[in-house]
C-alpha positions in Angstrom: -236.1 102.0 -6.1 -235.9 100.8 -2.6 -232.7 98.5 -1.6 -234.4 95.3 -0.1 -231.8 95.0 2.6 -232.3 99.0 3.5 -234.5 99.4 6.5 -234.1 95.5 7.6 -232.8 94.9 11.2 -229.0 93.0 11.3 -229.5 91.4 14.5 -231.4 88.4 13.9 -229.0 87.3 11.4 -225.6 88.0 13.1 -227.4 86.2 15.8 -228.0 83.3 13.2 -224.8 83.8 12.2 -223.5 83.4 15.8 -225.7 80.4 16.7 -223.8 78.3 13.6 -220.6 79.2 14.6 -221.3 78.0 18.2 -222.8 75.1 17.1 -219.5 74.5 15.1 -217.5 75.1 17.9 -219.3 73.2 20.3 -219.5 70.3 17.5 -215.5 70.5 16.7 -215.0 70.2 20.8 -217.1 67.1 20.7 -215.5 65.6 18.1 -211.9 66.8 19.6 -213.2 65.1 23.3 -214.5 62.3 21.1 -211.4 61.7 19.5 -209.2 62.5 22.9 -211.9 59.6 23.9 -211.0 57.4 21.4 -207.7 57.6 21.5 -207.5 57.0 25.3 -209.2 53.9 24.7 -206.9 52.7 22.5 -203.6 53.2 24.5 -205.2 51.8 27.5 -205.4 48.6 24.9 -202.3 48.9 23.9 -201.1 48.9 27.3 -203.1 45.9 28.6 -202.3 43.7 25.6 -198.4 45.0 26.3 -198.9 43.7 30.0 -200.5 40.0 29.2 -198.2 39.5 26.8 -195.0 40.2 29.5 -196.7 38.4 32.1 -197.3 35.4 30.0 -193.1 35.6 29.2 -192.4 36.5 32.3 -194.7 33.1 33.8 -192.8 31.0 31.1 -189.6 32.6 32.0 -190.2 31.9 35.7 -191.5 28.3 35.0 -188.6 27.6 33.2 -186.4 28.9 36.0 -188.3 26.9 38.4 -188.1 24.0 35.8 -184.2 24.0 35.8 -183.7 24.2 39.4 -185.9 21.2 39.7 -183.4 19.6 37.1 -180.0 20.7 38.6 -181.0 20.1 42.3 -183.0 16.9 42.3 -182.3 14.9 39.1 -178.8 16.2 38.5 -177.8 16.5 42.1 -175.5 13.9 42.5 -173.3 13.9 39.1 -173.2 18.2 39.4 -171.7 17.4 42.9 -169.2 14.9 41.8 -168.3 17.0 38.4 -168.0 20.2 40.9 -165.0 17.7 42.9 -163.4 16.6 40.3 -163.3 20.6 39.1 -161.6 21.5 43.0 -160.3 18.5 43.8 -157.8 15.8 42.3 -156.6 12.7 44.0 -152.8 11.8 42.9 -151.4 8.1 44.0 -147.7 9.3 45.3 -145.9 5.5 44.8 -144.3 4.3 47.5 -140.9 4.6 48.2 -138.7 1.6 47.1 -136.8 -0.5 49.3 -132.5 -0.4 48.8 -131.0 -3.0 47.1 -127.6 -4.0 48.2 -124.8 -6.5 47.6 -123.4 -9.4 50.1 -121.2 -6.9 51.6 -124.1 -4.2 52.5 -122.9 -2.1 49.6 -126.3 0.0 48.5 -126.4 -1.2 44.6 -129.9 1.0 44.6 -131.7 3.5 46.6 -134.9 6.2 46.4 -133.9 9.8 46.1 -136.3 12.5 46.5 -136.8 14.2 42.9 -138.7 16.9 41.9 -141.5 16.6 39.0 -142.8 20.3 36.9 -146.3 20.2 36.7 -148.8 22.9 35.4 -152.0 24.0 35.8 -153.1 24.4 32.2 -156.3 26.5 33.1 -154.2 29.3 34.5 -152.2 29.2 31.4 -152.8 32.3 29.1 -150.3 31.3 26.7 -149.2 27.3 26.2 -147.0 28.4 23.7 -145.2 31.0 25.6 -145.4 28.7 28.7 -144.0 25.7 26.6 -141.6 27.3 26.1 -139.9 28.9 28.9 -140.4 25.8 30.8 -137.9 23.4 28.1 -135.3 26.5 27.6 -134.7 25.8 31.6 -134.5 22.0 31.4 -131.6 20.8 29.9 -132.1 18.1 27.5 -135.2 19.4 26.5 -135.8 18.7 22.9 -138.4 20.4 20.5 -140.6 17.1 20.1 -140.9 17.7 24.7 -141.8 21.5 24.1 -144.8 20.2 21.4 -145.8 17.9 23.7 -145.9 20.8 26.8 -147.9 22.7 24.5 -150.3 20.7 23.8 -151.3 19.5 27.5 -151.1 23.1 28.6 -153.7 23.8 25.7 -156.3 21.2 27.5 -157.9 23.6 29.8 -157.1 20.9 32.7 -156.6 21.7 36.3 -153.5 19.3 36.5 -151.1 18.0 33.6 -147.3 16.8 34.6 -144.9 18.6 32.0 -141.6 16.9 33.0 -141.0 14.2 35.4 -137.6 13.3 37.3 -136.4 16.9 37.2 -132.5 17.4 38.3 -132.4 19.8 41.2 -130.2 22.2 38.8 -133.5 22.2 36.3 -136.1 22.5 39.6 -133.7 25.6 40.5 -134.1 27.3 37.0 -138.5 26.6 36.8 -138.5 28.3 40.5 -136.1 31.3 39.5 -139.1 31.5 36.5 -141.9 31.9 38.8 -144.0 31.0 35.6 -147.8 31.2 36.5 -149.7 27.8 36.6 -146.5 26.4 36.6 -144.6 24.0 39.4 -143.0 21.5 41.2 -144.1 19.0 43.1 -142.0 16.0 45.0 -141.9 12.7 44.0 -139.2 9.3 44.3 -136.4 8.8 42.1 -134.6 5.8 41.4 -130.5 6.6 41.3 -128.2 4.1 41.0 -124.8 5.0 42.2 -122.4 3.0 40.6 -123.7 3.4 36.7 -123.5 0.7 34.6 -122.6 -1.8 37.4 -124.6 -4.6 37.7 -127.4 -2.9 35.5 -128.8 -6.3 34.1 -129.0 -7.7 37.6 -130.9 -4.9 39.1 -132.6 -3.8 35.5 -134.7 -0.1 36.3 -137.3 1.7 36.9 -140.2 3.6 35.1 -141.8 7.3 35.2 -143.8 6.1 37.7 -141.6 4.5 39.9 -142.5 0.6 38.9 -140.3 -2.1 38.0 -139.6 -2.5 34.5 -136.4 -5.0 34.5 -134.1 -7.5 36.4 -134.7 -7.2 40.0 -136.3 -4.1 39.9 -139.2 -6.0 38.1 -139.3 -8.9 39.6 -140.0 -8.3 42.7 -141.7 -5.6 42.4 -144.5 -6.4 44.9 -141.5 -6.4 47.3 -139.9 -3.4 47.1 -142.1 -1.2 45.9 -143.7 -0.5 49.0 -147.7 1.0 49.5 -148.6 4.0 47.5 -150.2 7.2 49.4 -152.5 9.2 48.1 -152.3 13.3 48.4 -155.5 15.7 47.6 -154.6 18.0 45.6 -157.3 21.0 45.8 -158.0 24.3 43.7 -159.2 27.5 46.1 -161.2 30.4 45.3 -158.3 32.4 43.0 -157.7 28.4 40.9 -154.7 28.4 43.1 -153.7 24.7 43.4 -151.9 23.2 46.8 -151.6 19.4 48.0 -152.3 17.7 51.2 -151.4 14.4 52.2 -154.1 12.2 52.7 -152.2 8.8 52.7 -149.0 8.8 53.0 -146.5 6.2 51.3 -144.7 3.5 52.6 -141.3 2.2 52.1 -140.6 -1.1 50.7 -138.6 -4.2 51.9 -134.6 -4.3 51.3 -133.5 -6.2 48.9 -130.0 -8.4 50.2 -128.5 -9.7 47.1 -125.8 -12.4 46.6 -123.8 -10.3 44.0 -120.3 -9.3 45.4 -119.8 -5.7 44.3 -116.0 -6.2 44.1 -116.2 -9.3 41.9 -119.4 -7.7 39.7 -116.9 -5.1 39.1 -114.1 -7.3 38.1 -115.9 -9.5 35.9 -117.3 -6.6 33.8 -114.1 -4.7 33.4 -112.5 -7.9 32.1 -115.1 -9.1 30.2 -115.1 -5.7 28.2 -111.6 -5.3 28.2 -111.5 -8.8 26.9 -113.7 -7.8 24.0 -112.3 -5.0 23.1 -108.8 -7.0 22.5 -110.3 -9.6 20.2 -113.0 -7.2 18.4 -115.6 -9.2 19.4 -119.6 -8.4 19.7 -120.5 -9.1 22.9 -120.0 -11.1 25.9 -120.8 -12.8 29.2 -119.3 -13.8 32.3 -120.4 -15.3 35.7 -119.3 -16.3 38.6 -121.4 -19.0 40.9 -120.2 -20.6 43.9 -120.7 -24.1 43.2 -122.1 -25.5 46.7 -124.9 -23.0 47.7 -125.6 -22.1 44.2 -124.9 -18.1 44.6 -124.4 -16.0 42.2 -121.2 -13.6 42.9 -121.0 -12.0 39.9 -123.0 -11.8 36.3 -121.9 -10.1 33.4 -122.9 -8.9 30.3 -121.4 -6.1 27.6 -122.2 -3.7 25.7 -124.6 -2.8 29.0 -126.3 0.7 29.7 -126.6 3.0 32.9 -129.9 2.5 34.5 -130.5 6.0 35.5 -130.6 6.8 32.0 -132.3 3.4 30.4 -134.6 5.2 27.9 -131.4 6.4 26.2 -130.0 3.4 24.7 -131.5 1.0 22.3 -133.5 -2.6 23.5 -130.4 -4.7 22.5 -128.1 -2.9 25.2 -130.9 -3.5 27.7 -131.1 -7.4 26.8 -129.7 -9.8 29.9 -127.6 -12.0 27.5 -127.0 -14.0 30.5 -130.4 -15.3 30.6 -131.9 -14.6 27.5 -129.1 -15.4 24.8 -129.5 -18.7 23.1 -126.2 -19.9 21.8 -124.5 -23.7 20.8 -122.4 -24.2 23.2 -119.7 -26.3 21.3 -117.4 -28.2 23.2 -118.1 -27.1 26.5 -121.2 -29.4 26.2 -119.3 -32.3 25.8 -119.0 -32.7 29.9 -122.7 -33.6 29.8 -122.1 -36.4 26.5 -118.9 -37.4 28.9 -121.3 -37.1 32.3 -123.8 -39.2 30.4 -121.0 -42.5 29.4 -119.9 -42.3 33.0 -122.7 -42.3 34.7 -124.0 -45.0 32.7 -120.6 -47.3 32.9 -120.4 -47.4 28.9 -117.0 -46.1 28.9 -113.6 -46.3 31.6 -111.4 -43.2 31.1 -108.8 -45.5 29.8 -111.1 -46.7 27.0 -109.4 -46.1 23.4 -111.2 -44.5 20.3 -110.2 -44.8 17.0 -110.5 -40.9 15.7 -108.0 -41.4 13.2 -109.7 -40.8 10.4 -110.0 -37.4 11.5 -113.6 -37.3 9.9 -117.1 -39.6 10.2 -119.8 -39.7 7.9 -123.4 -39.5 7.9 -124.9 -40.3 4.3 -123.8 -36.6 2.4 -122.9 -35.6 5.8 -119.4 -35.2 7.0 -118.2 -34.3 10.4 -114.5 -33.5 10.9 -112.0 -33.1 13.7 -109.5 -29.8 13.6 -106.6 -31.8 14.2 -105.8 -35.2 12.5 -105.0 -37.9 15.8 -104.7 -41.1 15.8 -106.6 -43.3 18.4 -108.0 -41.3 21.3 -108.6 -42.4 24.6 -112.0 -41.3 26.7 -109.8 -39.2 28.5 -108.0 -37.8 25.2 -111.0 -37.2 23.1 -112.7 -34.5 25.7 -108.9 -33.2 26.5 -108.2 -32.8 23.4 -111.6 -31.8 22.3 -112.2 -34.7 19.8 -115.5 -33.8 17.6 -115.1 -37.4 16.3 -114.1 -39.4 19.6 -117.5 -36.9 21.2 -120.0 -38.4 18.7 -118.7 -42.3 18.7 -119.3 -41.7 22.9 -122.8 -40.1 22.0 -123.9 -42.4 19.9 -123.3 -45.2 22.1 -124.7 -43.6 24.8 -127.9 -43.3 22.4 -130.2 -40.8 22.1 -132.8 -41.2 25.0 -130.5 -41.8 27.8 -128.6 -38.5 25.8 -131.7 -36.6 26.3 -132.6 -37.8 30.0 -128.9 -36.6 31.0 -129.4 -33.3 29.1 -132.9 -32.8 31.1 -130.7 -33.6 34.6 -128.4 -31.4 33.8 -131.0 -28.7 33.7 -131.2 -27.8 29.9 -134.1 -27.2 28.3 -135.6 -25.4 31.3 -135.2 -22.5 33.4 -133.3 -22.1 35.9 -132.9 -19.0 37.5 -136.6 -17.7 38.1 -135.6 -14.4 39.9 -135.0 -12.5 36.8 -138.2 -12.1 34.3 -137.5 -13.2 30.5 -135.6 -16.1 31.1 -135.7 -18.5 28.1 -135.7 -22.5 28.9 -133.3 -23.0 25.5 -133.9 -25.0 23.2 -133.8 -28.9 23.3 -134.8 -31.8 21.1 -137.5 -34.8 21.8 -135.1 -38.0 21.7 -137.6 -39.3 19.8 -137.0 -36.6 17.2 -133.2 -37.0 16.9 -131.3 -39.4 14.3 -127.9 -40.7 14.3 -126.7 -37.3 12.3 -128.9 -34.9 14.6 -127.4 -36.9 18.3 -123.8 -36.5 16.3 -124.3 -32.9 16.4 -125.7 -32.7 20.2 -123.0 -34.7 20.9 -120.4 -32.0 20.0 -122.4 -29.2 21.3 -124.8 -27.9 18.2 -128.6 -28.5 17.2 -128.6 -27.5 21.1 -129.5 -24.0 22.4 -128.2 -23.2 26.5 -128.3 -20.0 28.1 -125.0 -18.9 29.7 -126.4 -19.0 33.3 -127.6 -22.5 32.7 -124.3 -23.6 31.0 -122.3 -22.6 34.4 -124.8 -24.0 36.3 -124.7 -27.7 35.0 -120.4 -27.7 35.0 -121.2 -26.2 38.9 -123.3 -29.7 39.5 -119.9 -31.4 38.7 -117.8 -29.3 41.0 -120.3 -30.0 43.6 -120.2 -33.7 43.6 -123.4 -33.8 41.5 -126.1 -31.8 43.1 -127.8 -29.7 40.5 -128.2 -26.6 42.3 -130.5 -23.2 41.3 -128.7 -20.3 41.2 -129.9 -17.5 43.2 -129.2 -13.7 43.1 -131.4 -12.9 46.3 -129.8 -13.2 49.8 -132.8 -12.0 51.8 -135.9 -9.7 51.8 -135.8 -7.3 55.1 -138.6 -5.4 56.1 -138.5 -3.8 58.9 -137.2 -6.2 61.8 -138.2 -9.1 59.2 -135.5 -11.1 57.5 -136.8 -13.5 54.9 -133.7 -15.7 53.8 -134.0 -17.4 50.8 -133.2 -21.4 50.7 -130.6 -23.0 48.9 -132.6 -25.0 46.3 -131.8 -28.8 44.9 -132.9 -29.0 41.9 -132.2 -32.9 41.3 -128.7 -35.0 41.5 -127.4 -34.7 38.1 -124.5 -37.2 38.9 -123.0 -39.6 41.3 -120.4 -38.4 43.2 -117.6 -40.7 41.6 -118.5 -39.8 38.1 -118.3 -35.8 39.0 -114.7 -37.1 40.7 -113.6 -39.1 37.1 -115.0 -35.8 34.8 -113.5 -33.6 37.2 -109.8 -35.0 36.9 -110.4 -34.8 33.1 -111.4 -31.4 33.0 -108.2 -30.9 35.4 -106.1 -32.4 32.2 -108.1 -29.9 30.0 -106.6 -26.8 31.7 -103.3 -28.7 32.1 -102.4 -30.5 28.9 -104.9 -29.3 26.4 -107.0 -26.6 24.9 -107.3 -24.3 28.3 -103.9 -23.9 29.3 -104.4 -20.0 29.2 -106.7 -20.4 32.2 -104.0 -22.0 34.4 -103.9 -20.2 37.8 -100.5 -20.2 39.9 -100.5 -22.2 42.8 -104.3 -23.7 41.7 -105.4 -26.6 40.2 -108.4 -25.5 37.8 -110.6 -27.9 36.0 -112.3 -26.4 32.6 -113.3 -27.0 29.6 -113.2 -24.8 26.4 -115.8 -24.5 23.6 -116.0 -22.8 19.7 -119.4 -23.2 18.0 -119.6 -21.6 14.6 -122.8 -19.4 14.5 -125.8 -20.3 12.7 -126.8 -17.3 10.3 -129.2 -17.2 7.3 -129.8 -20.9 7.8 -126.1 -21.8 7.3 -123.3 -22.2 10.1 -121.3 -18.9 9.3 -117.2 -19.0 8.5 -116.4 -16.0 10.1 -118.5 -15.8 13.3 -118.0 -17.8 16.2 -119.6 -17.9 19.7 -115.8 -19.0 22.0 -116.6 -19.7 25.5 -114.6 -21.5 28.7 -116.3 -22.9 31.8 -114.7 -24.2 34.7 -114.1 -24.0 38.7 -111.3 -23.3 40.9 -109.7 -25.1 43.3 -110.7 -28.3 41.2 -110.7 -30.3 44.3 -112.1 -27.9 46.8 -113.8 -25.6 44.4 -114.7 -22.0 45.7 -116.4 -20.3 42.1 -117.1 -21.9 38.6 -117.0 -19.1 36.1 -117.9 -19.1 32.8 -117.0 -16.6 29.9 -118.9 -16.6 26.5 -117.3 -14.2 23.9 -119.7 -13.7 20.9 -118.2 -13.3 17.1 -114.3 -12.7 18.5 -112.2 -11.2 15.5 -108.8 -10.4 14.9 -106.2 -12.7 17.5 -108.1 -15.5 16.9 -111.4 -17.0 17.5 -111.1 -20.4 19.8 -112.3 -20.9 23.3 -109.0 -21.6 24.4 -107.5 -18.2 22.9 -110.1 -16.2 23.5 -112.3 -16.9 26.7 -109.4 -19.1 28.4 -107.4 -15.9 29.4 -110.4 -13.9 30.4 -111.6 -17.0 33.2 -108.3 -17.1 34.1 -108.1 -12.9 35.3 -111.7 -13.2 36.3 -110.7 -16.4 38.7 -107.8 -15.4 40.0 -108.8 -12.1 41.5 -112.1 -14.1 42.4 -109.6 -16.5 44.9 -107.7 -13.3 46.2 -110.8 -11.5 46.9 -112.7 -14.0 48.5 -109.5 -15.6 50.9 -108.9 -18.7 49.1 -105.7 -20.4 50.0 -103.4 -22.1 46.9 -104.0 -25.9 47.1 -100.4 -26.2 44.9 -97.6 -25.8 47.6 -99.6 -23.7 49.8 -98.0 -21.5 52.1 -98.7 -21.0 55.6 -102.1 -20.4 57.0 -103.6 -17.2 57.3 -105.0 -16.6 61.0 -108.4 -14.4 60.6 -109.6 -12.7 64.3 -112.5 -14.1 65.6 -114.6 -13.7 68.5 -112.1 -16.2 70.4 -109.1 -15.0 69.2 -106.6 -16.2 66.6 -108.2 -19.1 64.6 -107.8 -20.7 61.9 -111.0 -20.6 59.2 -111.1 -23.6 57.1 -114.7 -23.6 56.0 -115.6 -23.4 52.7 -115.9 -19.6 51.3 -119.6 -19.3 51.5 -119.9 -20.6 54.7 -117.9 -18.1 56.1 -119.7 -15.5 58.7 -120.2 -11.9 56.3 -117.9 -10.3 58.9 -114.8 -12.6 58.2 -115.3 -12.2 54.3 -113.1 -10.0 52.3 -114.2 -5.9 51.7 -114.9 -5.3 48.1 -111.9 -2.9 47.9 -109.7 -5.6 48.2 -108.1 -8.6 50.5 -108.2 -8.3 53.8 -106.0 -6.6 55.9 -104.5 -9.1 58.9 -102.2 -7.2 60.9 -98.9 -8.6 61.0 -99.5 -10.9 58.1 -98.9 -10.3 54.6 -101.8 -11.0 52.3 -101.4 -12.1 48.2 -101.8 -8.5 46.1 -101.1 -10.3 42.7 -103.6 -9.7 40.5 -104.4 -6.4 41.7 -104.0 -3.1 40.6 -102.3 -0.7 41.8 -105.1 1.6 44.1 -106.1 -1.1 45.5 -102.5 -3.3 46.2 -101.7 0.4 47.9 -105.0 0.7 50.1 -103.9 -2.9 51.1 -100.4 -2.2 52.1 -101.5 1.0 53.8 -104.4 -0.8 56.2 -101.1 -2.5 57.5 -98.9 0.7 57.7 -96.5 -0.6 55.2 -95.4 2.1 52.6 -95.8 0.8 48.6 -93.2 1.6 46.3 -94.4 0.4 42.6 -92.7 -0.5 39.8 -94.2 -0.4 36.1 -97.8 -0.5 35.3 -100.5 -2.4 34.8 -101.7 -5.2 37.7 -99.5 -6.3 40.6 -97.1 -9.5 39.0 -94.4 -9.9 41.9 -94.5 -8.4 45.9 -91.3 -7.9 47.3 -92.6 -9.4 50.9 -94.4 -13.3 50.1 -97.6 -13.9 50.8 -99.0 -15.0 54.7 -95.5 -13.9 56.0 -95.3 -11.4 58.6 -94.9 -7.8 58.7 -93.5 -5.0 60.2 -95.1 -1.7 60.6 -93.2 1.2 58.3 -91.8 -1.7 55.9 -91.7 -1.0 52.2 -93.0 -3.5 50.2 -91.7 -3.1 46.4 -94.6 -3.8 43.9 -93.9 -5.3 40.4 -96.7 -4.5 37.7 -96.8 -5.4 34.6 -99.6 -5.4 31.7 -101.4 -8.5 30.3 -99.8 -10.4 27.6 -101.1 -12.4 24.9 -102.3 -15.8 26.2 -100.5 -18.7 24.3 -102.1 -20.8 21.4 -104.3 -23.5 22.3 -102.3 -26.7 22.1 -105.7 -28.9 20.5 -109.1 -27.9 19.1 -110.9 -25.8 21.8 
């Protein structure tokens, strides 16, 4: 049998076969294009959808650009431009630099120093902390409460924060020798006063930012203080900060005062020394000249040094003179005496019957220290009667009381040049029964200031005149001399009742309870006070306010003085032991100082040199020409006559003697008691003049109720 594929020809089907696998090839290349096709068109998708969706971000993104600029330079223009100066540039107001002030004698009581201030530039600062606290190791004083505070305005990224003003130049040394970055100095004014403490409730002080903030310094500010400047302060490329002057400052006006260095001096050493000898609290003393109303001297303890006020407590700083309320006590009975006087309800010679020793008002009873028997008008204010003083005030009555209390300035103030002065306290007539006018009578239920006190007993050394004290001599600026006006206030007075009150007040000093004021070769005319204190609502045992006011000559008078010694302790607690002997050191070295010739046995006349020649000056004190008045170290030096050292102590007695080539040889210690060559006698060049000195002794008791 036959195969069936035996004898058939291969080539039609291997041509079959190669047709198929052609076809497949050719059909697997389409497919492969188809799908190389495919896949083209969906990357060129890909692509495009990739490319709208970057342009539409990149339109947004360019609209918002557009969008923003639109914002910052058109409708935030103006506050971007101020925000961008404030960033480089900072205005600073540099205060103008204060005017001097300085005594009657051109002694400079206050000047402007230039100081240094640290300041920082906190955005510079990597590490406040660090910073802090480099800067307070080199300033001494620097406590850890000042380095917190650095720290924290260095951590305000600022371009400007002070970190410690009124540098000394020993700490300004130590922060240059640092060379901390974004830390500096800059200048600024500092107020120096070069005598301390003296004075320092008359001038008061000044603040951080060179403003007034008491006494003088305060009130006249507007005065002294001169125009501020103004200095750019700018910030370059590298946040480096340096200043320019824009504006600069101006100096303000002198300040002339009526304060006598010298006498300022004396009252404040004897005041304090006063009070340390009787344990007392505090104190005040002033001296006015009666006539013009000038204040030579004003006094108060404890006091402070004004270059250092923030360092002591408010109390220290207080200007007792002005602002201490007290009850005068007996020194107020010259105004219940001024007021019977003036009103012809009493002679001098008139007798009172005080020999009861007491007077009684319902539950009330008022006694006298001492037990006398009948008084007269004289007697009872000589002898400091509390009973004789309220029979004379209560027929004097209490409305014409109260009109004399007004006249002599109570109740009002009187010397506006200081700020904080308190009128006092006095009450409506109207208000008063017979047991209140009783008590004003002897000086209580009525509240005076010290300066006011001095200046009514001034109106009776005058003649009458109620005059305002005054502190300020002149304002100079520049060629300009404002001078200030002496000032009436009102006549307190007539002239013949100031004359009667003004021989009693001699008898005081003489004969009764202020014989420790008694000045050799001077007739003084005073009057001493003790007021209990009122504490807790009830008149205290134990504390006392003892005070003295007067003037000296009593006849002529140059000064009135008066000394108020709060809560005295120990020796004794009257006006007569404890104030008397401080007037009486304050006034005598007052008369030496200022010239003033003894009206008891006088000796000769001292010839001062004048323009003409020898003269003789007989004018009162405060009408004498600055250039004849004494130098605050001392009396003046006449050659060839011998001027009165007693008093003195003994740098100053030796300055004297040498000014006239005479050699000193002293003796003990203490203040000049006895000069071997007298007074106004006349001298020889190389002489030895043999001082005595001798320490203060105990003034003697009282001899009545002070």
């Amino acid at each position: 049998m036959q195969d069936p594929q035996v004898g058939l020809e291969p080539e039609p089907f291997v041509a079959a076969l190669n047709r198929t696998e052609v076809v497949r090839e050719v059909q697997a290349r389409e497919a492969e294009e188809q799908a190389v096709r495919a896949a083209a068109v969906d990357w060129r998708g890909t692509v495009r959808a990739r490319l709208a969706v970057a342009g539409v971000a990149l339109a947004l993104w360019v609209g918002g650009i557009e969008a923003r600029l639109v914002v910052l330079q058109i409708v935030q223009r103006d506050d971007l431009v101020a925000r961008a100066e404030r960033q480089r540039n900072r205005t600073l107001t540099i205060a103008g630099k204060r005017g001097d002030l300085v005594d009657r004698t051109g002694h400079v009581l206050a000047y402007s120093v230039d100081g240094d201030a640290i300041y920082a530039e906190p955005v510079l600062v990597s590490s406040p902390g660090d910073t802090a606290s480099a800067v307070c190791r080199a300033i001494e004083g620097c406590t850890p409460r000042d380095r917190e505070q650095m720290t924290r305005r260095l951590s305000q990224r600022r371009a400007f924060a002070y970190l410690w003003r009124r540098a000394s130049p020993d700490d300004a040394l130590r922060i240059r020798q640092l060379g901390l970055k974004g830390v500096g100095l800059i200048r600024e004014d500092r107020r120096y006063y070069p005598n301390r403490d003296l004075a320092a409730h008359v001038l008061g002080y000044v603040g951080l930012d060179n403003e007034g903030l008491g006494g003088l310094e305060r009130a006249y500010e507007s005065q002294i203080s001169g125009q501020p400047g103004v200095m750019l302060l700018q910030t370059d490329a590298r946040n480096t900060a340096f200043g320019r002057i824009q504006q600069p400052p101006t100096e303000g006006a002198t300040l002339e005062l009526r304060i006598d260095q010298y006498l300022q001096h004396v009252a404040e050493r004897e005041l304090e020394e006063g009070i340390a000898e009787f344990g007392a609290r505090a104190g005040t003393a002033i001296v006015l000249e009666p006539r013009s109303g000038e204040v030579l001297a004003l006094a108060n303890w404890p006091t402070f040094n004004p270059n250092a006020f923030g360092r002591v407590r408010d109390e220290k700083r207080r200007n007792r003179a002005v602002q201490e309320v007290y009850e005068p006590g007996s020194t107020f009975k010259v105004v219940t005496a001024s007021a019977a006087l003036e009103e012809r309800l009493v002679r001098p010679t008139e007798m009172f019957d005080v020999s009861a020793g007491a007077i009684r008002f319902g539950a009330r009873v008022i006694e006298d220290v001492h037990r006398y028997g009948p008084l007269s008008f004289t007697d009872v204010i000589v002898k400091s009667s509390n009973v004789g003083a309220i029979k004379i005030g209560l027929r004097v009555g209490a409305e014409r009381l109260g009109r004399y209390i007004q006249q002599f300035g109570f109740g009002q103030p009187v010397l506006r040049e200081l700020p904080g002065e308190t009128q006092g306290i006095v009450w409506s007539p109207d208000k008063l029964n017979d047991s209140a006018l009783a008590s004003i009578s002897m000086g209580y239920q009525v509240g005076v200031t010290p300066i006011q006190m001095v200046t009514a007993v001034a109106s009776i050394a005058n003649g009458g005149e109620l005059v305002a004290p005054r502190l300020v001599r002149a304002v100079v600026r520049g060629n300009e001399r404002v001078e200030t006006a002496r000032r009436v206030l009102r006549r307190a007075v007539s002239p013949a009742t100031a004359a009667t009150l003004t021989a009693i007040m001699e008898t005081v000093v003489e004969e009764g309870t202020g014989k420790a004021a008694r000045i050799e070769g001077f007739t003084v005319a005073g009057k001493t006070g003790t007021a209990a204190k009122l504490e807790g609502g009830r008149y205290s045992k134990s504390d006392y306010n003892a005070s003295m006011v007067g003037f000296v000559p009593s006849r002529d008078p140059a000064i009135a003085v008066l000394v108020v010694i709060d809560s005295p302790h120990g020796k004794g607690y009257y006006g007569g032991t404890v104030a008397a002997p401080i007037f009486k050191r304050i006034a005598e070295k007052a008369l030496s100082h200022l010239g003033v010739a003894p009206t008891i046995n006088p000796g000769p006349r001292v010839l001062l040199a004048g323009a003409g020649g020898d003269q003789t000056d007989m004018r009162p004190v405060a009408a004498r020409a600055p250039a004849l008045l004494m130098p605050a170290s001392g009396p003046p030096a006449v050659q060839g006559l011998m001027p009165d050292l007693r008093g003195m102590c003994a740098r100053e007695a030796t300055r004297a003697l040498a000014q006239l080539g005479l050699v000193g040889r002293l003796v003990g210690d203490g203040v000049v008691v006895e000069q071997g060559l007298p007074p106004g006698g006349t001298v020889q060049t190389g002489a030895t003049c043999v001082l005595r000195l001798n320490r203060r002794t105990a003034a003697p008791s009282p001899g009545g109720t002070p």
